[in-house]
NUGUMAR-427840 format. One record per residue (C-alpha): residue in one letter; residue number from 1; z, x, y. Coordinates in steps of 0.1 Angstrom, whole numbers, padded with zeros to 4 digits. Last residue first. Layout:
{aa = a	i = NUM	w = Z	u = X	v = Y}
...
***
This chain:
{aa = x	i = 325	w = -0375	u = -1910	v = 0615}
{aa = x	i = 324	w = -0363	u = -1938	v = 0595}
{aa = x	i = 323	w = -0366	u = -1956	v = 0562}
{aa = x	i = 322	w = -0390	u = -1925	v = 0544}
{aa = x	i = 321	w = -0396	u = -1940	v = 0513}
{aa = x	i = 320	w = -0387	u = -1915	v = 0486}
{aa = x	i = 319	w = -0371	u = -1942	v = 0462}
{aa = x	i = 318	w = -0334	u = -1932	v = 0471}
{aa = x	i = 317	w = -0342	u = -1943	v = 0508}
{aa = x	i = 316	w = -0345	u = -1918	v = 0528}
{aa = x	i = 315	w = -0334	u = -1911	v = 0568}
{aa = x	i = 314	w = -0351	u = -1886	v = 0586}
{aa = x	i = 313	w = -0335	u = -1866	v = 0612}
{aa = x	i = 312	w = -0352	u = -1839	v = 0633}
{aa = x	i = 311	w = -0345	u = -1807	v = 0650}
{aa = x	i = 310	w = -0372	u = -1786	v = 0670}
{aa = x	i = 309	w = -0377	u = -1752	v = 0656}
{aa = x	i = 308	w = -0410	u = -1764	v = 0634}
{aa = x	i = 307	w = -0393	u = -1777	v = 0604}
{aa = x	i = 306	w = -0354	u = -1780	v = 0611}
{aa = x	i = 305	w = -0338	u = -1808	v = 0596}
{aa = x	i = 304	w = -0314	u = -1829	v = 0593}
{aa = x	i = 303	w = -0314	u = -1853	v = 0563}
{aa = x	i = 302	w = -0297	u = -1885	v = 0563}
{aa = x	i = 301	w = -0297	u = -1904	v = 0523}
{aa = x	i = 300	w = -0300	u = -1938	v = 0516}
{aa = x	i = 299	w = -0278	u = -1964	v = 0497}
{aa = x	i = 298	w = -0283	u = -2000	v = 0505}
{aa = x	i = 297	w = -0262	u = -2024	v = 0524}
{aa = x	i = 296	w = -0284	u = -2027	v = 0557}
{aa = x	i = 295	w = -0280	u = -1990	v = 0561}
{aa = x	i = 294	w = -0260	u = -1966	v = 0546}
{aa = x	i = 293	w = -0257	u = -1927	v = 0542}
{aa = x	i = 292	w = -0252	u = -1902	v = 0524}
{aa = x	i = 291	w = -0257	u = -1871	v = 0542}
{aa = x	i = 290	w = -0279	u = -1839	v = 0538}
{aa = x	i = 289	w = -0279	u = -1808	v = 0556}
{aa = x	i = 288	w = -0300	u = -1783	v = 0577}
{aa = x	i = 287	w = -0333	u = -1788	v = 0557}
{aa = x	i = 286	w = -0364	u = -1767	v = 0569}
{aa = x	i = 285	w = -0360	u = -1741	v = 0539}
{aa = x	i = 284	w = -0362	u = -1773	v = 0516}
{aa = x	i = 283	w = -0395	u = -1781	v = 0522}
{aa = x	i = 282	w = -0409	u = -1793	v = 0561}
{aa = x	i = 281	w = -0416	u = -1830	v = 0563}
{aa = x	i = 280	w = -0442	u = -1839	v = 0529}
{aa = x	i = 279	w = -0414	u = -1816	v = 0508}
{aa = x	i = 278	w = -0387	u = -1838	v = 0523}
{aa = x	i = 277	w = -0404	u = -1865	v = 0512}
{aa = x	i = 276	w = -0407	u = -1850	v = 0475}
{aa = x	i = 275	w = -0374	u = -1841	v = 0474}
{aa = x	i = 274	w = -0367	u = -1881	v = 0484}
{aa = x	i = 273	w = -0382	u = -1891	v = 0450}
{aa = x	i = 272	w = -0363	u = -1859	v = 0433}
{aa = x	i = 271	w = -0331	u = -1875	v = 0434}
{aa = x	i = 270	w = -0310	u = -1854	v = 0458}
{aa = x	i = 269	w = -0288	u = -1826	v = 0442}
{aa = x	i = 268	w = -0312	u = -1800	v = 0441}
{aa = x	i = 267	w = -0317	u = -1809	v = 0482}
{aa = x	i = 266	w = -0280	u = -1801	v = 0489}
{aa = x	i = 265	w = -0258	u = -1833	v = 0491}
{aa = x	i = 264	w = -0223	u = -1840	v = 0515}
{aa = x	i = 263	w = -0207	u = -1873	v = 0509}
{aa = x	i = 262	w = -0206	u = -1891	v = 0543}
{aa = x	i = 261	w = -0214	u = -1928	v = 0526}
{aa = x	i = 260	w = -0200	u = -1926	v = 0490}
{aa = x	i = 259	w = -0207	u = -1907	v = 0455}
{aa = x	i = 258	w = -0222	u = -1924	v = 0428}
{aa = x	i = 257	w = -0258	u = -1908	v = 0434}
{aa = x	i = 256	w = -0252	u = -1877	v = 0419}
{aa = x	i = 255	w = -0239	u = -1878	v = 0389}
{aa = x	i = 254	w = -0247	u = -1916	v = 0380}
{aa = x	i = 253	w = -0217	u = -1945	v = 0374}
{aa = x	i = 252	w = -0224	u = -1981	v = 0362}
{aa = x	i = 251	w = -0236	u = -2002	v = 0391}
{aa = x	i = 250	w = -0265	u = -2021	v = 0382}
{aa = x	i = 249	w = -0287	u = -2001	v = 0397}
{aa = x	i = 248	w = -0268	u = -1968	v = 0388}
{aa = x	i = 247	w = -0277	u = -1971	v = 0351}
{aa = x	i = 246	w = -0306	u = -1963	v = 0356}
{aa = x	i = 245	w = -0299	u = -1927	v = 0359}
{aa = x	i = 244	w = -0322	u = -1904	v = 0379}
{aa = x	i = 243	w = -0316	u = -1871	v = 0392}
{aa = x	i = 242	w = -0289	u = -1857	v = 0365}
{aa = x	i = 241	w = -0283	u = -1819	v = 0367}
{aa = x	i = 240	w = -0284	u = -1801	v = 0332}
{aa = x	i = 239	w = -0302	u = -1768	v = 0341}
{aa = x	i = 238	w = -0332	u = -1777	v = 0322}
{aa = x	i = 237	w = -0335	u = -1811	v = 0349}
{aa = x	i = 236	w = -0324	u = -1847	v = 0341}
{aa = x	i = 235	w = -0337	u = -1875	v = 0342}
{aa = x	i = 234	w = -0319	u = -1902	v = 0327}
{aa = x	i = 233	w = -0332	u = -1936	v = 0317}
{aa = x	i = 232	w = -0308	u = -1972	v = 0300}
{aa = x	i = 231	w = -0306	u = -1991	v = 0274}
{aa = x	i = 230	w = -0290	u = -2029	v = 0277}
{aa = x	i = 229	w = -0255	u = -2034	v = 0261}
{aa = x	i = 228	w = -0234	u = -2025	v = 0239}
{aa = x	i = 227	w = -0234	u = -1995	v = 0215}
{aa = x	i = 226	w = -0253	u = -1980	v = 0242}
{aa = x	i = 225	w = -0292	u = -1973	v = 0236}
{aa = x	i = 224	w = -0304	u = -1940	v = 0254}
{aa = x	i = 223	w = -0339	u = -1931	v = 0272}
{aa = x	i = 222	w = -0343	u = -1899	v = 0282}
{aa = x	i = 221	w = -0368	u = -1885	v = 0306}
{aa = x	i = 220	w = -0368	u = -1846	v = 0310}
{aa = x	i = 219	w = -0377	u = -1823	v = 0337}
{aa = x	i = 218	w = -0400	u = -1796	v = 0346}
{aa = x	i = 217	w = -0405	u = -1785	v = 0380}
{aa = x	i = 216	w = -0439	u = -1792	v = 0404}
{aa = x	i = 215	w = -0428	u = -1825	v = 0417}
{aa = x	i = 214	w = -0425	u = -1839	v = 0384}
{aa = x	i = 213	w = -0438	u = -1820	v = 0355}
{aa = x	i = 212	w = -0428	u = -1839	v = 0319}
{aa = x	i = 211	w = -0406	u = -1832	v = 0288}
{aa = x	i = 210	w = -0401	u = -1867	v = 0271}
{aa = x	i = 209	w = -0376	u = -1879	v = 0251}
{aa = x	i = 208	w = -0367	u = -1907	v = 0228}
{aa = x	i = 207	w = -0341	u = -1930	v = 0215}
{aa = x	i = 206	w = -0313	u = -1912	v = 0220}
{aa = x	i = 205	w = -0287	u = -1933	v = 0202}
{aa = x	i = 204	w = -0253	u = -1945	v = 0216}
{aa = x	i = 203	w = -0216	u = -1936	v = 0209}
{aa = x	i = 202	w = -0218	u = -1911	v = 0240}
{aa = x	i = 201	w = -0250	u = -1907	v = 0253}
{aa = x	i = 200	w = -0240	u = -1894	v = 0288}
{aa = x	i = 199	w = -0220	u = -1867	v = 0271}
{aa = x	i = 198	w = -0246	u = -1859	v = 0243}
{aa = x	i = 197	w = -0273	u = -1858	v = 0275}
{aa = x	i = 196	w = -0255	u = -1832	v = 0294}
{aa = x	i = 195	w = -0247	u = -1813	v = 0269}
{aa = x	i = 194	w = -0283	u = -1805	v = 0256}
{aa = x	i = 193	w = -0292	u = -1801	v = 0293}
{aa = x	i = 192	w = -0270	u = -1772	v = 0289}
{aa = x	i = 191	w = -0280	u = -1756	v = 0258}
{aa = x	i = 190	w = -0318	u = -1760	v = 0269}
{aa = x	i = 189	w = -0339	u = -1785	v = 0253}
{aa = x	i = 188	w = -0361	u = -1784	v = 0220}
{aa = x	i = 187	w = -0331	u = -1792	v = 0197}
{aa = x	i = 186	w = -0332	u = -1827	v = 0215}
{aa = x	i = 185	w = -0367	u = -1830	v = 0201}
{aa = x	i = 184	w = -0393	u = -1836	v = 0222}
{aa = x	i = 183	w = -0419	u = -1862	v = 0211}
{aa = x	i = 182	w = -0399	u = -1884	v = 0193}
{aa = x	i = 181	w = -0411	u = -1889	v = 0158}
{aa = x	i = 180	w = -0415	u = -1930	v = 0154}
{aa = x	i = 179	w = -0401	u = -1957	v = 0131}
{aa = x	i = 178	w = -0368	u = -1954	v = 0148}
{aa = x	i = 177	w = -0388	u = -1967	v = 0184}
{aa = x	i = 176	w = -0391	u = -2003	v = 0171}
{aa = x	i = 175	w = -0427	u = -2016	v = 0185}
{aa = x	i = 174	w = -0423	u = -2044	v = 0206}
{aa = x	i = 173	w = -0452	u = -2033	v = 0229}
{aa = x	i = 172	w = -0472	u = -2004	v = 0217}
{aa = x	i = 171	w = -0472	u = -1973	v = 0227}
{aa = x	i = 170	w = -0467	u = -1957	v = 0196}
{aa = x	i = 169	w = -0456	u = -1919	v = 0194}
{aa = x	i = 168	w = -0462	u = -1891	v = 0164}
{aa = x	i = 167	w = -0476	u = -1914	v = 0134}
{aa = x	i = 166	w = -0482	u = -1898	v = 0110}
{aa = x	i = 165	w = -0515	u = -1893	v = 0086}
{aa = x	i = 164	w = -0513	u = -1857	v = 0079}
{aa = x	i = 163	w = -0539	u = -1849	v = 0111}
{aa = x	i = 162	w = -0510	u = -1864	v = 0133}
{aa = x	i = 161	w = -0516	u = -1898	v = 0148}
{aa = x	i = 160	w = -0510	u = -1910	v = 0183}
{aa = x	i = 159	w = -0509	u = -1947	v = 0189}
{aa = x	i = 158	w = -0522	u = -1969	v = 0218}
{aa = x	i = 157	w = -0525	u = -2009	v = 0222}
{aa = x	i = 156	w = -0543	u = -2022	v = 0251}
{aa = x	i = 155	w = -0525	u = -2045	v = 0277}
{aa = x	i = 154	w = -0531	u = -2083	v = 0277}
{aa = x	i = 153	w = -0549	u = -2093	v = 0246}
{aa = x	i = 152	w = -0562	u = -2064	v = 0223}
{aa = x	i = 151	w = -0583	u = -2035	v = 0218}
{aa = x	i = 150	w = -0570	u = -2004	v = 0197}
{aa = x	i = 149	w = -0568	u = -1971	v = 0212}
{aa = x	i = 148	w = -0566	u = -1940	v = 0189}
{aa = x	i = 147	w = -0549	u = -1909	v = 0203}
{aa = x	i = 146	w = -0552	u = -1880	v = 0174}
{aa = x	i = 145	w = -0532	u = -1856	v = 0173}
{aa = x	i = 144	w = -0528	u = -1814	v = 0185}
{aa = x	i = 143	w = -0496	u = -1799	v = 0191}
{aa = x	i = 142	w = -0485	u = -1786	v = 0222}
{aa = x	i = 141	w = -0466	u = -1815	v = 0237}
{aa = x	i = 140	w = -0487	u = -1836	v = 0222}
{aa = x	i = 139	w = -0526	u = -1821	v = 0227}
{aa = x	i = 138	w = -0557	u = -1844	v = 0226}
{aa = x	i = 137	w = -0584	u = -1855	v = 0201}
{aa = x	i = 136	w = -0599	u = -1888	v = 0206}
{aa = x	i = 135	w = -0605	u = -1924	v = 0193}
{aa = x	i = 134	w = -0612	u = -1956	v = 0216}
{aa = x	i = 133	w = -0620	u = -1987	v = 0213}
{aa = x	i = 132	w = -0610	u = -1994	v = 0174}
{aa = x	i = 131	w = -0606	u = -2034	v = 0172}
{aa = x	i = 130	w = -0579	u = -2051	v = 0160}
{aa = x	i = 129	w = -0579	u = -2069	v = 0122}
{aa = x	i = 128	w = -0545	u = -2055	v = 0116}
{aa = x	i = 127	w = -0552	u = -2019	v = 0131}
{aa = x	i = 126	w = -0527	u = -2001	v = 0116}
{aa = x	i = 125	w = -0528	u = -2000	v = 0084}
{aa = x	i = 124	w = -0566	u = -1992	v = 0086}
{aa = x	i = 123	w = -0558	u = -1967	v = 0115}
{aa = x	i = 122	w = -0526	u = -1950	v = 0090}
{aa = x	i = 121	w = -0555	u = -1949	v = 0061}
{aa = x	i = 120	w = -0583	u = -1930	v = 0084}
{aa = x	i = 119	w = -0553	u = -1905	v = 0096}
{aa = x	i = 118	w = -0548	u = -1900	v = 0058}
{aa = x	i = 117	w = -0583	u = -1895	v = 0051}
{aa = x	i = 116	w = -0591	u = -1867	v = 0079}
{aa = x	i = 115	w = -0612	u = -1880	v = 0106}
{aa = x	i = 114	w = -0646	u = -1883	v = 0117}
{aa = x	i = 113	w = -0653	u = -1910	v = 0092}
{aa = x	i = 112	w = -0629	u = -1928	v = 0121}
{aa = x	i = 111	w = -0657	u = -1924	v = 0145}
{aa = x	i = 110	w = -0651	u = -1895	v = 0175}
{aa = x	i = 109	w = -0657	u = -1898	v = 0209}
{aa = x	i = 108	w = -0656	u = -1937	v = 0208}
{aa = x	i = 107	w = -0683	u = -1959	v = 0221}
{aa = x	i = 106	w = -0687	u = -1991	v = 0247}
{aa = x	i = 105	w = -0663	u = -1979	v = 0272}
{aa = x	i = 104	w = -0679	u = -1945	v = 0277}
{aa = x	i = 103	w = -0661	u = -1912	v = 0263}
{aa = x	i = 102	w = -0646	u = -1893	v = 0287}
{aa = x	i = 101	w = -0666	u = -1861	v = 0291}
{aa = x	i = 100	w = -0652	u = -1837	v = 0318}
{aa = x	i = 99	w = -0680	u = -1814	v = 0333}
{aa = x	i = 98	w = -0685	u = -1804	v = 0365}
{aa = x	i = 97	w = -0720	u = -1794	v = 0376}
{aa = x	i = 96	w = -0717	u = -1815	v = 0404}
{aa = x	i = 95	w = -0742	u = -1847	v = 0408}
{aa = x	i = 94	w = -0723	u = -1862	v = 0380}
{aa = x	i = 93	w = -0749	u = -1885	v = 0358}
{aa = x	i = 92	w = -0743	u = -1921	v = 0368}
{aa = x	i = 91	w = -0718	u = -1938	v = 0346}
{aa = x	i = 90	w = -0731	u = -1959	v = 0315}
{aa = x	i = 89	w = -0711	u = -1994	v = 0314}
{aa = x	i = 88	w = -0683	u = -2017	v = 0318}
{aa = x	i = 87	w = -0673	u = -2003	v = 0351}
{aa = x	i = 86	w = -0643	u = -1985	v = 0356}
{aa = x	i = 85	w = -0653	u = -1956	v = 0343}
{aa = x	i = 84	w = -0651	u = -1936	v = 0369}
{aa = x	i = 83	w = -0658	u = -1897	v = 0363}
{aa = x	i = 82	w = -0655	u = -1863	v = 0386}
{aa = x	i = 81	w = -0645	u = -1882	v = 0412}
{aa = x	i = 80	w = -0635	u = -1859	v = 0449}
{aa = x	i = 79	w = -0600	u = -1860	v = 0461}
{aa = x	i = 78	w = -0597	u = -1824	v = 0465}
{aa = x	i = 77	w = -0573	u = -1820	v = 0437}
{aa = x	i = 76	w = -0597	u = -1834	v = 0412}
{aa = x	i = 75	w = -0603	u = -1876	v = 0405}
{aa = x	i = 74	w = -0610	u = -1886	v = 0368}
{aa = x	i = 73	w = -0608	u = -1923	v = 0367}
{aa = x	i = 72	w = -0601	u = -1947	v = 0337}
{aa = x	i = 71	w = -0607	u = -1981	v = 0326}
{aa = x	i = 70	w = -0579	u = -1997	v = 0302}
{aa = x	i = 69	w = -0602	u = -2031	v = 0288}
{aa = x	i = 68	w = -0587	u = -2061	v = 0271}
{aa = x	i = 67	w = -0574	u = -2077	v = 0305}
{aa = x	i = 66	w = -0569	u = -2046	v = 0327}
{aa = x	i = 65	w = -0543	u = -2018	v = 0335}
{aa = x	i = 64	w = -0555	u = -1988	v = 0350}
{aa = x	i = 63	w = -0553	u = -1955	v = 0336}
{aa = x	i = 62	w = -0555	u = -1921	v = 0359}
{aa = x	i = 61	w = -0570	u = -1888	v = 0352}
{aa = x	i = 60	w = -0562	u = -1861	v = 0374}
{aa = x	i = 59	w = -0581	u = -1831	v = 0376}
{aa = x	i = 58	w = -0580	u = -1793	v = 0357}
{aa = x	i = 57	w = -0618	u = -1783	v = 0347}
{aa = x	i = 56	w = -0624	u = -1755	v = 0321}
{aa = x	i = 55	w = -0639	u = -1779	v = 0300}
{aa = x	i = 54	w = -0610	u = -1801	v = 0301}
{aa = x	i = 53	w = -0578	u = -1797	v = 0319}
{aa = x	i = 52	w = -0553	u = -1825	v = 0323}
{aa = x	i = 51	w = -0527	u = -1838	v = 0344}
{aa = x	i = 50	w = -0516	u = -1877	v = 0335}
{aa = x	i = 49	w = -0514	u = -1905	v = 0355}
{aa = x	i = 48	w = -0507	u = -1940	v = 0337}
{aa = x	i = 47	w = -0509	u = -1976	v = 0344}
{aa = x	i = 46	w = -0526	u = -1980	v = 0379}
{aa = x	i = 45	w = -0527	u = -2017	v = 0382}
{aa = x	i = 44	w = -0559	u = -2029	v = 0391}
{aa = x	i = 43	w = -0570	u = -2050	v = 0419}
{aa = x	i = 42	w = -0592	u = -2025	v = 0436}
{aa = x	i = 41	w = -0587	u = -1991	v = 0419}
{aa = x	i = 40	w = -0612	u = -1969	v = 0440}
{aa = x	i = 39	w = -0604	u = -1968	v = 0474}
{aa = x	i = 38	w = -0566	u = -1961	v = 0466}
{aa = x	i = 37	w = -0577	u = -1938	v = 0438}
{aa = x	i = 36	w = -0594	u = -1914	v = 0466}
{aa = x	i = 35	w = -0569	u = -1915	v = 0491}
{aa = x	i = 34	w = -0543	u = -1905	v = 0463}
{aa = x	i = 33	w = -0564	u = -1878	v = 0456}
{aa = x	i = 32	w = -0564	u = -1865	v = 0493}
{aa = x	i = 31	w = -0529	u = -1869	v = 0494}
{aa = x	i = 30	w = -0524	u = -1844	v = 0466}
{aa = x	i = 29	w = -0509	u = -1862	v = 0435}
{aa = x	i = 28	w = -0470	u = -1865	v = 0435}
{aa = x	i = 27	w = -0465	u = -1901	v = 0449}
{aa = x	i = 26	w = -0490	u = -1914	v = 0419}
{aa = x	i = 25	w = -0464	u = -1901	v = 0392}
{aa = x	i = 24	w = -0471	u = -1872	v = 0369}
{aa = x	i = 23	w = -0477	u = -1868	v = 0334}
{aa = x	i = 22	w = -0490	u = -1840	v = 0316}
{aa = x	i = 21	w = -0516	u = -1833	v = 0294}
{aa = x	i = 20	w = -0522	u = -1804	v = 0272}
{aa = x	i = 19	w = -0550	u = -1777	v = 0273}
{aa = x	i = 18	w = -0525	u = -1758	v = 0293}
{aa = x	i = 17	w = -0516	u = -1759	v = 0331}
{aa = x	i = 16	w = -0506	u = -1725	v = 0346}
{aa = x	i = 15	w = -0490	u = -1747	v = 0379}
{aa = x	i = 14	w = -0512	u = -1725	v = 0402}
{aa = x	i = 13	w = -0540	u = -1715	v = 0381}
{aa = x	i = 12	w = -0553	u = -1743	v = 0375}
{aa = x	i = 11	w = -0548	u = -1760	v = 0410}
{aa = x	i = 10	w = -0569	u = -1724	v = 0424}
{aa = x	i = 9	w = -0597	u = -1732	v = 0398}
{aa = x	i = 8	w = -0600	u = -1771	v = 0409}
{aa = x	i = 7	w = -0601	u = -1755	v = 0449}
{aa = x	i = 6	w = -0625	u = -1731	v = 0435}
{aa = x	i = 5	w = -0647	u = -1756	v = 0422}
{aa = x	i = 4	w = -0647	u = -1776	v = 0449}
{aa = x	i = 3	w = -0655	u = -1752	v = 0471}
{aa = x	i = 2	w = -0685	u = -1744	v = 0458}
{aa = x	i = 1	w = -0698	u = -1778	v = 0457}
***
């Protein structure tokens, strides 16, 4: 038990995480985490990962996706739970003497009494007959609101409130993004990542973005509608380099990943997917180069490395899988 509780201090105190949450994708958690959630979820979708400290206590917590009821599971570094409610009722007191507090399925953390009388008027308005699940206080992008989930066929519905009654995001499905406040202002970004997302925009409208910690750096997710046709995600780092434009799926050009077979990449340049595999085979200090290569008609990339004085090559698919080694 002690050493849990070091290992969740030492996380802490590694990436400097704040009261606020932030999201990460199931490839980046610690293996033994990932082991954990694997056993765990069953036939659930995993629906949202997010970083979080509570109480003193940094851990993971991870949605799943279920008929009328999101469950969630708090899993630390280590792999060990510190809550599951996935079960539709009271969990089993936590034989550590962690402490994390999701509320149970059948009650709320707070009540809507609980809350200030314009945040009470913008949950009357909007829950249209719906069901209030779910009500607590968390941190958007520093600034306290008010997540309030509301229960409904398929997928539940989540918005988050300010204490003056707005609306800061919607999650909600259909929901037309110019009636929200995006979450990171373009203001917010550095000069050059500024740039980089006015030249890639064009004509179109940024729709929203979203600061987030991926792989251990800080990137951000844009999403842009063109004058014509479907919208389209960047991510791109502070330093304005594009790793992810989906765009390039369907063939319209991307910074990095529209140059050919034999095109010479450094590991910045790679999408951050296959960073993270080369992370799991050595880090960047092991890499001796990276090629673009091809095989069966899709895009991958060679990298030689280095790791433990013998010379390997991996080849990656732009997803992270490793295709060959």
């Amino acid at each position: 038990m002690k050493t849990t509780s070091k290992t969740i201090i030492a996380l802490a105190a590694l990436i400097a995480v704040s009261a606020s949450a932030e999201k990460v994708a199931f490839n980046q958690l610690p293996t033994l985490a990932q082991n954990t959630i694997n056993q765990r979820k069953g036939p659930d979708a995993i629906k949202d990962i997010e970083l979080k400290t509570r109480n003193g206590v940094t851990a993971y917590e991870v949605e799943f996706d279920r008929l009328g009821f999101n469950p969630k599971l708090v899993v630390a570094a280590d792999g060990s739970v510190i809550e599951d409610h996935r079960t539709r009722g009271e969990m089993a007191t936590d034989n550590r003497t962690l402490k994390w507090d999701l509320p149970n399925w059948h009650r709320t953390t707070l009540t809507t009494n609980d809350l200030p009388p314009r945040v009470q008027q913008t949950i009357r308005n909007e829950s249209r007959g719906r069901k209030v699940v779910d009500i607590d206080r968390e941190k958007w992008h520093g600034q306290p609101v008010i997540e309030v989930e509301f229960q409904q066929k398929g997928r539940n519905a989540h918005i988050y409130v300010a204490d003056n009654g707005a609306i800061v995001k919607d999650e909600r499905v259909g929901t037309a993004p110019s009636i929200l406040f995006m979450g990171t202002q373009l203001e917010d970004l550095p000069t050059a990542a500024q740039s980089k997302i006015k030249e890639q925009a064009g004509t179109g409208k940024i729709k929203d973005i979203d600061k987030e910690i991926r792989d251990g750096r800080v990137v951000y997710e844009i999403e842009i509608e063109p004058e014509a046709g479907d919208d389209f995600h960047l991510v791109i780092a502070p330093d304005g380099v594009i790793f992810k434009d989906t765009r390039s799926a369907v063939g319209a050009p991307a910074s990095q990943l529209q140059r050919g077979a034999g095109s010479k990449f450094t590991f910045d340049q790679v999408p951050l997917e296959v960073q993270t595999a080369i992370n799991a085979h050595g880090g960047a200090a092991a890499v001796i180069d990276i090629e673009k290569a091809s095989s069966d008609g899709k895009s991958n990339f060679k990298v030689r490395m280095k790791p433990d004085g013998a010379v390997i090559t991996l080849q990656i698919a732009e997803d992270g899988t490793v295709v060959v080694q």
